[in-house]
N, C-alpha and C positions, 0 to 999 in steps of 0.2 A: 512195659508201661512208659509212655510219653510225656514230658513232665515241657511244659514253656517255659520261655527264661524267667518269666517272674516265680514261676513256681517252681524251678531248681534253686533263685536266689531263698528262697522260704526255706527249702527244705535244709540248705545249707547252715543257714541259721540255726534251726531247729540239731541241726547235729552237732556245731560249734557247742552248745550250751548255753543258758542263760548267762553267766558273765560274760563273758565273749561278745555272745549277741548283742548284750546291752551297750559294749565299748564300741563295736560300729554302729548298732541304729541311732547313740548320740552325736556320730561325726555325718549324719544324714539330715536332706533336707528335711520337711514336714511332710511334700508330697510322695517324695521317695518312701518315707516311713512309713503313709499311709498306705500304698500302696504294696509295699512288702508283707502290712502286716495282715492284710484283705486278704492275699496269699497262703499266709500260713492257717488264720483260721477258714480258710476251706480248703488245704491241701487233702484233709484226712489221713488214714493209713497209708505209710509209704512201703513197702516190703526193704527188711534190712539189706537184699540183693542188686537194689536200686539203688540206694544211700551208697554202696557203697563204691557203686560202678558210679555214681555223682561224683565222689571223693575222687576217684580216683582221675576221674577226667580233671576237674578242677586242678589236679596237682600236677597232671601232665601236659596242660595248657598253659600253665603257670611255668612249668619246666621247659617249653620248647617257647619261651617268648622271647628270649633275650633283648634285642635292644626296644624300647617301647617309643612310636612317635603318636604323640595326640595329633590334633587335626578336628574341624567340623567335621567333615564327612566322613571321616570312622566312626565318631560320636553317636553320628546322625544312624549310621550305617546300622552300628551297634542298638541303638535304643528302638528302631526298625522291627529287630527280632524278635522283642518281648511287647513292647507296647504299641495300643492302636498309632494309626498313622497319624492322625487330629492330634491325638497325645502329645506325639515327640514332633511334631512342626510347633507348637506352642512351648514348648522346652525347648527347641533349638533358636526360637525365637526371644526365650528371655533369658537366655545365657547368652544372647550374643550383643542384648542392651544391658542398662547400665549394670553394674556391680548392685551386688543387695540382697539379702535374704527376702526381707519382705517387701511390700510393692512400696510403701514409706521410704523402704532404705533405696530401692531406684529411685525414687522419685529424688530423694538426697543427689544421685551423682548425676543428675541431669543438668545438664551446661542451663544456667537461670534464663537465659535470652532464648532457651530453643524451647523451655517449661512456661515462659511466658508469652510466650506468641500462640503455645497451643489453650492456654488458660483464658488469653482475652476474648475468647470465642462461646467460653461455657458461662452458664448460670454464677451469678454474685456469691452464692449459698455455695455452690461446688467449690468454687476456689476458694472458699473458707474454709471449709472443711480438709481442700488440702493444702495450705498452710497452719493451718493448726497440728497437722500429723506429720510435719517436716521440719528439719531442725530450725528454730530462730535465726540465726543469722543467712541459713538459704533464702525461709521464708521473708525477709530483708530484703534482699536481693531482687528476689523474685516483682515482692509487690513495686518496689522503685522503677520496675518497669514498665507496670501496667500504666496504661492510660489514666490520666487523675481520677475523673468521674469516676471509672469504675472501681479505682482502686479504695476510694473513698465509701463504696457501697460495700467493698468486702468487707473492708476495716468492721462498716456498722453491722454487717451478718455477723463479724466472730462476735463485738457486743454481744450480741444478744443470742448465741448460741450456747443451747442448751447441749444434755445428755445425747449423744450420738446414737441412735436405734442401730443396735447389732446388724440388722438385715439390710439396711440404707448405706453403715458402714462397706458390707461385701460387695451388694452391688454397684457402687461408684467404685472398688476397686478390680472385680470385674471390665467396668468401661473401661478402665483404664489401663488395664493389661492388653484388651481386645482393640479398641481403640488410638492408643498411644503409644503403650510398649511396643505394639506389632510392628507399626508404620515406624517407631524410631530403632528399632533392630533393623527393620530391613532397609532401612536408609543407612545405619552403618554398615551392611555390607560392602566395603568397598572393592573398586576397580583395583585391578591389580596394577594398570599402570601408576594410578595413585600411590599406592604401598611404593611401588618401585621410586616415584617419584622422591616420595620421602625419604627413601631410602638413600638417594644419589645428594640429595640435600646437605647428608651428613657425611660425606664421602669428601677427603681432600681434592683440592682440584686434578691433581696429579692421577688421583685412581676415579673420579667422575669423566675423566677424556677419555683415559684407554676402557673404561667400560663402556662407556655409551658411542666412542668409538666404534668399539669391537663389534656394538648391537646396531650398530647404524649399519656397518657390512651385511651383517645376518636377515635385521630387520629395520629397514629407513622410515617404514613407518610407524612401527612402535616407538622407534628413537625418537623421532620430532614430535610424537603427544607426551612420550613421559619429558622433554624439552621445556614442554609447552605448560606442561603442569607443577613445572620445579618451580620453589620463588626463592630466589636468592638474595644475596646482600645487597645487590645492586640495583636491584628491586625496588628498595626504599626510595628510591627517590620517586616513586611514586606516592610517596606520604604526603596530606598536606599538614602544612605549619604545627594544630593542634596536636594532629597526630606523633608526627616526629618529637615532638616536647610530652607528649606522653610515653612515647619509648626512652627519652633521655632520662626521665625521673625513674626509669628502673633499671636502667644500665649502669655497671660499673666503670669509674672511670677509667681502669686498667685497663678492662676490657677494651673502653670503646677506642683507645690510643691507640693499641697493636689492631683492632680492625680494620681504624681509619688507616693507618701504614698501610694498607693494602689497598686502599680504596682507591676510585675513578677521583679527578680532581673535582669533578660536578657534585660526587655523593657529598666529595669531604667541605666545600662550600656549602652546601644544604644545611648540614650538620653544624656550622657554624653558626649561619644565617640563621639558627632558631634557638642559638643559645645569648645569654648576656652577654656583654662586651667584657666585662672580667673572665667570665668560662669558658667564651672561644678565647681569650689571647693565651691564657693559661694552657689548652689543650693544643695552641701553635706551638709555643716554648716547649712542651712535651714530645711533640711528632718532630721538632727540629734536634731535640737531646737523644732521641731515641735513636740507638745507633742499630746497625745490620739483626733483623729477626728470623727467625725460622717461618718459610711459609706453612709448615703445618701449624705453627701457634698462632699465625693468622688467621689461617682456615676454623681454628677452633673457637676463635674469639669470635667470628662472623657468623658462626652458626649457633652462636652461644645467643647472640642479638637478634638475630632472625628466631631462633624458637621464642623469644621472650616477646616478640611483635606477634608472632601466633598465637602465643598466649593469651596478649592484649583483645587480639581479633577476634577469638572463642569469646571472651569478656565482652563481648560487643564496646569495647570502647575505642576502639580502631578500626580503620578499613584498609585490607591489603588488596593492592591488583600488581597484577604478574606483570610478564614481558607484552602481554596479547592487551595489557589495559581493564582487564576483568576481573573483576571481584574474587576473590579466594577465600570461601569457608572453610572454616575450621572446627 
């Protein structure tokens, strides 16, 4: 007898026990559950010679795993085996967007300037509806971005928005997994030079030369895009005015003392030139008191400053461009 993977996860269940079972189908999604439990009621009779040659593999596949690495594509690899193809590209698609059980809770961890760009585009009544079903202070967020007019027409849909119809509810969340979740998972797949870029970002200067060094021998042209794609501290001085004084109002001043110690004498002018004439003399008198530092404690304060301008930039309330003068999303 040939049992598929959803139908040995059933039968396993089924011989676990009711308690048992019941302690993993509650650590399971909704769709996982449902789909398990389709399983078991039509597994029917299993011969006790099957259950057991089950068991026994289960405990010997579990015996010979030793070290475990996740990964997409074992994921992917994995859910392949038991479920349709359609299936598991719509599952590998929304575990690789935002965090969330349910499509409310993504719609929660979506960056509000990447949820309002896509929202100015739909129906007044839609984007009522989903701000109604997203937490208040996102729902905030979100609307302070829309265009007046229309943000003004949403506002008057939730007035006057009644009882949500069950079926109107699924279907806008439908569109919106098909729709929006798909295209914003596959837009987070990112480039690996990306990853790496980010990676050398946070790397001291001492161990970003001899890496990217080393990769410039092996490979010159990998090296000069993940180069190209790194934004550094020195970077900033592509900020204009506004900008720069939006990063000063979230920087610490500790911080920005031991970065500035490091800095070009151009960055460290900038950084004056957009503070008070009390705030810059005060951070002179600091950077002139401030005796011999560790470059790694400089390194860590600069990259301390640079994730907190990414941050800003995700916020759409800054604009970063790199060495090349181009825009850097975040």
């Amino acid at each position: 007898m040939r049992l598929t993977g959803q139908q040995k996860a059933a039968a396993l269940m089924l011989a676990l026990g009711e308690e048992r079972a019941a302690d993993i189908l509650s650590r399971m999604h909704e769709d996982e559950i449902r789909d398990i439990s389709g399983a078991m009621a039509n597994l029917g009779t299993i011969p006790a010679a099957v259950v057991e040659d089950l068991c026994r593999e289960f405990a010997e596949s579990i015996g010979q795993t030793g070290a475990l690495t996740g990964s997409w594509e074992s994921t992917e690899r994995l859910l392949m085996r038991s479920l349709p193809r359609e299936r598991v590209l719509q599952i590998m698609e929304e575990i690789r967007g935002p965090a969330g059980r349910t499509m409310w809770d993504k719609l929660g961890n979506v960056n509000e300037a990447v949820l309002a760009t896509y929202l100015k585009n739909e129906y007044p009544q839609t984007v009522a509806v989903v701000l109604s079903k997203v937490k208040p202070d996102h729902a905030a967020r979100v609307l302070a971005l829309l265009p007046e007019a229309f943000a003004m027409e949403v506002v008057m849909r939730m007035l006057r928005m009644d009882t949500i119809q069950k079926d109107a509810l699924e279907g806008l969340e439908r569109t919106l997994r098909t729709e929006f979740m798909s295209n914003l998972a596959r837009g987070h797949r990112r480039d690996a030079h990306e990853m790496l870029a980010e990676i050398f970002n946070n790397l001291d200067r001492q161990a970003e030369a001899r890496i990217l060094g080393a990769l410039e021998e092996r490979n010159r042209e990998a090296a000069e895009r993940i180069r190209s794609l790194m934004f550094t501290f020195e970077d900033l001085q592509r900020l204009d005015g506004p900008a720069l004084q939006a990063l000063l109002r979230e920087v610490e001043k500790d911080q920005l003392v031991l970065a500035l110690k490091g800095a070009s004498e151009a960055l460290r002018d900038l950084f004056l030139r957009n503070m008070t004439e009390r705030a810059g003399k005060l951070l002179r008198d600091d950077l002139a008191m401030l005796g011999p530092v560790r470059l790694r404690d400089v390194d860590e304060a600069q990259a301390a400053i640079v994730a907190t301008a990414k941050e800003l930039a995700a916020r759409g309330e800054i604009t970063l461009r790199d060495g090349r003068d181009e825009v850097m999303v975040y």
